[in-house]
BARO-584693 format. One line per field, with one value per residue (C-alpha): x, y, z; residue in one letter; residue number from 1. Coordinates in steps of 0.05 Angstrom, whole numbers, plus 5000, padded with zeros to 4 digits. Layout:
REM residues N
x = c(X;...)
y = c(Y;...)
z = c(Z;...)
aa = c(A;...)
i = c(NUM;...)
//
This chain:
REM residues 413
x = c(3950;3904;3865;3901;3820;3822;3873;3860;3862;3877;3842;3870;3821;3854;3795;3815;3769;3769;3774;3783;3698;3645;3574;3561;3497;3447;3373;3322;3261;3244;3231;3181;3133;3154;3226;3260;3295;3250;3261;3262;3324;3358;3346;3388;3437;3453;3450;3501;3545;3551;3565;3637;3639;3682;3646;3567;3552;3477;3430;3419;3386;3356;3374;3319;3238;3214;3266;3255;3298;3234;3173;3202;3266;3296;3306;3357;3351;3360;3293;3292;3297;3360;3340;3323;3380;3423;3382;3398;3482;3482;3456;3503;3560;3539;3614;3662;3637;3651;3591;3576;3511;3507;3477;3436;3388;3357;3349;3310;3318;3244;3190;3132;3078;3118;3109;3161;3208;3251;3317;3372;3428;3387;3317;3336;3286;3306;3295;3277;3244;3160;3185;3205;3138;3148;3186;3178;3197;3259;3263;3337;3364;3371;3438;3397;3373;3457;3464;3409;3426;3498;3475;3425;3484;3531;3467;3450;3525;3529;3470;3500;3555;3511;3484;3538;3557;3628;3624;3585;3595;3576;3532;3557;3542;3487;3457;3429;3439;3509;3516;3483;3519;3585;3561;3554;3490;3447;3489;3474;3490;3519;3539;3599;3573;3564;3614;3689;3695;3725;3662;3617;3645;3645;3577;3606;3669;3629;3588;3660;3684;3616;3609;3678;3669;3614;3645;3702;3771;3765;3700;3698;3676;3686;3667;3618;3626;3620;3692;3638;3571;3567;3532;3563;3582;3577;3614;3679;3743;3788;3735;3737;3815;3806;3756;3795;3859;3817;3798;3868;3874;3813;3804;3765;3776;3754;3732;3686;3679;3625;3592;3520;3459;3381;3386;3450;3450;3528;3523;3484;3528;3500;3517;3478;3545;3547;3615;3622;3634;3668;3622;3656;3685;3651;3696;3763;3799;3768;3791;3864;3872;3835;3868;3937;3926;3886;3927;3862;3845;3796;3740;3710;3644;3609;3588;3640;3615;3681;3738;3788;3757;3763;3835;3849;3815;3862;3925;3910;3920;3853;3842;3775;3717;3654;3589;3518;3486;3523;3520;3435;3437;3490;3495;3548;3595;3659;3655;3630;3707;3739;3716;3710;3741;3720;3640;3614;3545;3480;3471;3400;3402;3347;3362;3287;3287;3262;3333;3290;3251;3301;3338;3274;3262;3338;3333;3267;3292;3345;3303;3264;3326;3331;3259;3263;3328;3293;3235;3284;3280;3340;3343;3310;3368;3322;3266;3221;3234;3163;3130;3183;3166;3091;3095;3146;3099;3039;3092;3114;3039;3018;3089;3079;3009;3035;3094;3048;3024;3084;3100;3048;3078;3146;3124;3095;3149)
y = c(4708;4655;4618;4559;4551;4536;4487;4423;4353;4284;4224;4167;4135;4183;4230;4300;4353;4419;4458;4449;4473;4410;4428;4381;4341;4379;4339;4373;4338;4347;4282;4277;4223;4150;4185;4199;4256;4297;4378;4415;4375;4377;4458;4463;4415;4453;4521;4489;4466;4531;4563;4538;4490;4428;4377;4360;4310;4289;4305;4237;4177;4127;4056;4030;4058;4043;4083;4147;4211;4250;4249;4276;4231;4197;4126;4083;4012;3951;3965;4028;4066;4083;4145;4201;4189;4204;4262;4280;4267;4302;4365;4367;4352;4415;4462;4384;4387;4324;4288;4247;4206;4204;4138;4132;4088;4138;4077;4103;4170;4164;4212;4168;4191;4166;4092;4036;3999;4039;3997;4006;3969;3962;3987;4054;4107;4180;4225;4298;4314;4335;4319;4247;4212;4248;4188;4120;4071;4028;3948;3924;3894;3824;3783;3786;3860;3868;3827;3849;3934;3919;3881;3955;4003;3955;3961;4029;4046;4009;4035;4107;4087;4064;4127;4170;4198;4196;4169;4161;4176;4126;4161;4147;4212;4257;4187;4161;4079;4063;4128;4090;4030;4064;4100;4064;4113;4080;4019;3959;3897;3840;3803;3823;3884;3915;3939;3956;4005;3956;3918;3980;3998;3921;3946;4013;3968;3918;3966;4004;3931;3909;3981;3982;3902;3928;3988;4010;4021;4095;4109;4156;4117;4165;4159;4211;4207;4248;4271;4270;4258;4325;4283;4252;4175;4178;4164;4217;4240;4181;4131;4174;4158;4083;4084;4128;4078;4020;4056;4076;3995;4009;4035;4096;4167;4215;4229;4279;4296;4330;4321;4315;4281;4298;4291;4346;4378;4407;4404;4472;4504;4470;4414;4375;4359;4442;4444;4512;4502;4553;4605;4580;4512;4484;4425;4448;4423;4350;4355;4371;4320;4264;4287;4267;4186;4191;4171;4193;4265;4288;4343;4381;4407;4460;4527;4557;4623;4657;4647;4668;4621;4568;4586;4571;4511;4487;4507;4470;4407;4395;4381;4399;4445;4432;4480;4471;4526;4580;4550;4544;4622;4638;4578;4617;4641;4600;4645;4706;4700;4715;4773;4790;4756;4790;4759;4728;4680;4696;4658;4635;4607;4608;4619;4614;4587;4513;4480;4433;4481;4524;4466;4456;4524;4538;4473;4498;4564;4526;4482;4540;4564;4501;4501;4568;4550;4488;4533;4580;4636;4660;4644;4696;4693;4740;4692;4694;4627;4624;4637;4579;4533;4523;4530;4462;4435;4432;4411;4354;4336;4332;4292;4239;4227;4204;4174;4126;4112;4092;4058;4011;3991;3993;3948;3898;3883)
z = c(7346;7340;7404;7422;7434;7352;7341;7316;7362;7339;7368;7388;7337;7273;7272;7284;7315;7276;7346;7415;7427;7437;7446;7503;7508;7525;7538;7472;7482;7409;7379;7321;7323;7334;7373;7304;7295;7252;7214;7287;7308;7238;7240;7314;7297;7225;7273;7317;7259;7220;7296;7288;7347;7323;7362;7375;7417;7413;7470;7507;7455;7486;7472;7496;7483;7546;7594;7576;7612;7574;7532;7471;7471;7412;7410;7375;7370;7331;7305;7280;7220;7199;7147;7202;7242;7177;7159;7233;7216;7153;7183;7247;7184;7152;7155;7176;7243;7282;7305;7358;7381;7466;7485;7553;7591;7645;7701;7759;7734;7698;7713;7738;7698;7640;7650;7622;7649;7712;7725;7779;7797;7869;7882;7918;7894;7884;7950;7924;7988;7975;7901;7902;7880;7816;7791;7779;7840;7800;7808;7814;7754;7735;7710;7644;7641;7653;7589;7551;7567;7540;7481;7467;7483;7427;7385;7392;7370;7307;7280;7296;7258;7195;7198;7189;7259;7270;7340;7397;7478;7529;7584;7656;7687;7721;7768;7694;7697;7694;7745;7785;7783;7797;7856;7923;7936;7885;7877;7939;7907;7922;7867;7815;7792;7866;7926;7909;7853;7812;7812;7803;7746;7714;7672;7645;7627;7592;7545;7527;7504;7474;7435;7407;7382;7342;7310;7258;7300;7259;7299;7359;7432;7483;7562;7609;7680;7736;7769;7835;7857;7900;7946;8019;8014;7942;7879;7889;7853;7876;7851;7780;7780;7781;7726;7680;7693;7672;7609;7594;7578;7531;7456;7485;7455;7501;7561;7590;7656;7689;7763;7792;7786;7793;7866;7862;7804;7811;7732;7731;7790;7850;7897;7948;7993;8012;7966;7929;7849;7815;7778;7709;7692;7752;7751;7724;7792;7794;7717;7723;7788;7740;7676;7708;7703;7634;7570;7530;7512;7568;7564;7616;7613;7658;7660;7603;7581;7559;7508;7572;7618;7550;7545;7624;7619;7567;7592;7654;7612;7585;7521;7498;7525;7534;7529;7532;7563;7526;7456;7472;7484;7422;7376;7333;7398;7369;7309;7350;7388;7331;7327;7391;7442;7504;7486;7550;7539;7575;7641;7649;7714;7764;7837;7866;7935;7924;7886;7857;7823;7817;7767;7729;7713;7689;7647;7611;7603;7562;7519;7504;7471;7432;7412;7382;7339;7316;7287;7259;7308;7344;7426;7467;7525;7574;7569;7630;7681;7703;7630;7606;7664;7651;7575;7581;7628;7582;7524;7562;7574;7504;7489;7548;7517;7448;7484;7512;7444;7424;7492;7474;7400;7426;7487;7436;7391)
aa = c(X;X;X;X;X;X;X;X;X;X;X;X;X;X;X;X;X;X;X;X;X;X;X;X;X;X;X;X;X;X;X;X;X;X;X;X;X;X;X;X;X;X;X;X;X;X;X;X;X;X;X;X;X;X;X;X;X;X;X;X;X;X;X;X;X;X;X;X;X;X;X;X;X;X;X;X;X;X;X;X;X;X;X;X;X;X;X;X;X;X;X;X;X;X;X;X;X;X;X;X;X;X;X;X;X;X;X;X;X;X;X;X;X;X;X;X;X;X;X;X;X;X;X;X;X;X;X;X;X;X;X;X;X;X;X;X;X;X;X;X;X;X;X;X;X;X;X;X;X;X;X;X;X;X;X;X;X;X;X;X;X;X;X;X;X;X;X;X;X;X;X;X;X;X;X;X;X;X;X;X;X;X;X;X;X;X;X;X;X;X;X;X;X;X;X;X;X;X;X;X;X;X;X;X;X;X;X;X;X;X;X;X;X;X;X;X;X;X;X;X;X;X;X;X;X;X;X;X;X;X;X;X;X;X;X;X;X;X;X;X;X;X;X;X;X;X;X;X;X;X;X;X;X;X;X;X;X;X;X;X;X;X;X;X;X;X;X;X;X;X;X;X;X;X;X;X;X;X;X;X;X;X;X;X;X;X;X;X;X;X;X;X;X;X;X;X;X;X;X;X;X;X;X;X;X;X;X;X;X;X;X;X;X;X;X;X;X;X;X;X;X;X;X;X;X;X;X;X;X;X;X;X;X;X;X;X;X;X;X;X;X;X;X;X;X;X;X;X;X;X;X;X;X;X;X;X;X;X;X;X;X;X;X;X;X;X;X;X;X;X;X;X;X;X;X;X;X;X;X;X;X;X;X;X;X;X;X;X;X;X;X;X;X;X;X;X;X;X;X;X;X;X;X;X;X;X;X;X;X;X;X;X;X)
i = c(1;2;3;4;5;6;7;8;9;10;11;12;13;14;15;16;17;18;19;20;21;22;23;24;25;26;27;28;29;30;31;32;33;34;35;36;37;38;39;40;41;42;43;44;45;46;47;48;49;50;51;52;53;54;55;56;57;58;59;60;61;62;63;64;65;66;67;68;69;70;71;72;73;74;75;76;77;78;79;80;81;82;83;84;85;86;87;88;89;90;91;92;93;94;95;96;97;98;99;100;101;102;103;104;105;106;107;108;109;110;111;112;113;114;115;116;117;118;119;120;121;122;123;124;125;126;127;128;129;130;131;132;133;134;135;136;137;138;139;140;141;142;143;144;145;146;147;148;149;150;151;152;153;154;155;156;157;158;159;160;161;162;163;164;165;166;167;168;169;170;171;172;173;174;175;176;177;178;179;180;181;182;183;184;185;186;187;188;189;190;191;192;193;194;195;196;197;198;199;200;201;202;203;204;205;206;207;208;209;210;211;212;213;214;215;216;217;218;219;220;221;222;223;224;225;226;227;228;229;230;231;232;233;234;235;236;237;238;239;240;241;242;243;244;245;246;247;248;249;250;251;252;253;254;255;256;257;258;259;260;261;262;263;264;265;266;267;268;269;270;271;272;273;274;275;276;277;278;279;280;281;282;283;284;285;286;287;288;289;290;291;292;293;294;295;296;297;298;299;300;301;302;303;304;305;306;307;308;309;310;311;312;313;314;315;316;317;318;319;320;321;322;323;324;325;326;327;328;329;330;331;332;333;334;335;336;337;338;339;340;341;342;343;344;345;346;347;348;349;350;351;352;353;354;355;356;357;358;359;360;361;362;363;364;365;366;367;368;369;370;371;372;373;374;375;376;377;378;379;380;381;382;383;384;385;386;387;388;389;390;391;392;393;394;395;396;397;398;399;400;401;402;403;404;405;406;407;408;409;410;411;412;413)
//
């Protein structure tokens, strides 16, 4: 009998995912020169495409060059070139895959010794403990950065479209900007766009409405956002509820769920509030409570490793099931089920005593995975944490210098 796992799913935009998999945005770092997409991306993305997962959603692309989540970040903007980015949709196309471009603006989530421009709804810098001057101290944003962002996040999607993707997702999750203006942690202001929910989540409303202006009524805009913050006083499950009831009212398509931020990072199994996530499908029971007021299809990403825990997931009532992690250790695991269906994923995470650390290791373990796909090796899922953490290091050394190069074009446009 086949996996309910591989049936099809219609969007409320006509598309129709081949499967019920997504290979959820996962941050790559692996931007050519300029922030284009460049043969190292278009290698991973083909990988991912002939792995049999229906859906790929784009690590984060930034719509704007100088908020950066990383040195080796792509950028799309009304500026740029449109011929790498369809180089980039042609090879994530490769066996009528879906894809999808994920749009972010980091806000005050910028490592300081990147430079640019480091917004927040209100000037409230990150507290990592001994590793909070790592990033850059964020100004609170104008009426007119407001504008302006939703203007780059409608621009940002229409070029995706002219490109070829077949959709793209709004980021609102993991404390990046608009994170950060839905949760009263980060968000103190006093105008509209501050206070109740319903006024916190005024920005993430307007960029929905700008984005889907801009674009065909056939292509994809789906939704991020966390179902918490994993941190006390902060954006929670009840909050998530209103949201997704004002996007019912909206043309959006899907919705992901998924929970944490820097400061908690509940998105790789551990949260800051002392709650205990589940060792697979961290999130599944925030899902299924949210998934009860959402008229859209809703995906939940987090820590999937099995087709089993895949199947639970969607007979809970979700719809579709996201992976990162597991699709950076076995890019072809959808197809590897079936055949095999008992196939677990290797689980790189780090458990050193500093969490911080501990987070930054697991996540360059990962990208090492991604780096050797994108040069056409296979992922090396027993890769050593420490080796992997000072080899990124240097990487992102060498990338932040020629990010500054461009920094300085980009600033003078």
């Amino acid at each position: 009998m086949t996996s309910p796992v591989f049936s099809p799913l219609m969007l409320p935009c006509g598309a129709t995912l081949p499967n019920r998999l997504a290979k959820a945005a996962m941050e790559e770092n692996m931007a050519d020169v300029g922030q284009v997409p460049g043969t190292t991306l278009l290698r991973l993305y083909k990988n991912w495409a002939t792995g049999g997962t229906g859906l790929l959603i784009t690590g984060n692309v930034m719509v704007d060059g100088r908020a950066m989540t990383g040195p080796g970040g792509v950028v799309l903007d009304k500026h740029s070139e449109i011929a790498p980015f369809s180089a980039w949709a042609n090879a994530a196309k490769h066996n009528n895959t879906q894809v999808w471009m994920q749009l972010n603006h980091p806000g005050r989530q910028v490592y300081a010794a990147m430079g640019g421009d480091v917004l927040s709804p209100s000037d409230v810098a990150i507290n990592l403990g001994k590793h909070s001057h790592l990033f850059g101290k964020p100004r609170a944003m104008t009426q007119q950065d407001i504008k302006q962002l939703i203007q780059r996040f409608a621009d940002s999607a229409l070029k995706a479209e002219q490109a070829g993707f077949d959709g793209v997702q709004i980021h609102a999750a993991h404390g990046y900007l608009i994170s950060q203006f839905l949760s009263p942690l980060t968000n103190k202001r006093k105008d509209e766009y501050g206070g109740s929910i319903e006024n916190r989540m005024r920005l993430l409303i307007e960029v929905i409405k700008a984005v889907r202006a801009q674009v065909a009524p056939t292509f994809a805009v789906a939704v991020k956002i966390n179902s918490a913050d994993f941190q006390r006083g902060g954006f929670d499950a009840d909050d998530a509820k209103v949201v997704i009831s004002a996007m019912n009212e909206l043309a959006v398509d899907l919705v992901e769920l998924s929970g944490g931020s820097y400061e908690s990072p509940a998105m790789q199994g551990s949260a800051a509030d002392g709650r205990t996530l589940q060792r697979e499908a961290y999130f599944l029971d925030f899902a299924k409570e949210i998934a009860q007021v959402a008229t859209m299809p809703i995906m939940m990403t987090g820590g999937v490793r099995r087709l089993a825990v895949a199947e639970d997931v969607l007979a809970q009532g979700i719809d579709v099931v996201g992976m990162g992690t597991a699709l950076a250790m076995n890019p072809a695991l959808p197809n590897n089920w079936k055949n095999d269906s008992t196939l677990s994923a290797h689980n790189p995470m780090v458990r050193w005593k500093d969490k911080t650390l501990s987070a930054v290791a697991t996540m360059a373990v990962i990208k090492r995975q991604l780096q050797r796909m994108g040069q056409g090796k296979s992922p090396k899922p027993n890769a050593s944490p420490i080796f992997s953490l000072i080899s990124d290091r240097i990487r992102i050394k060498k990338l932040t210098k020629r990010y500054h190069q461009y920094l300085n074009k980009y600033s003078a446009k």
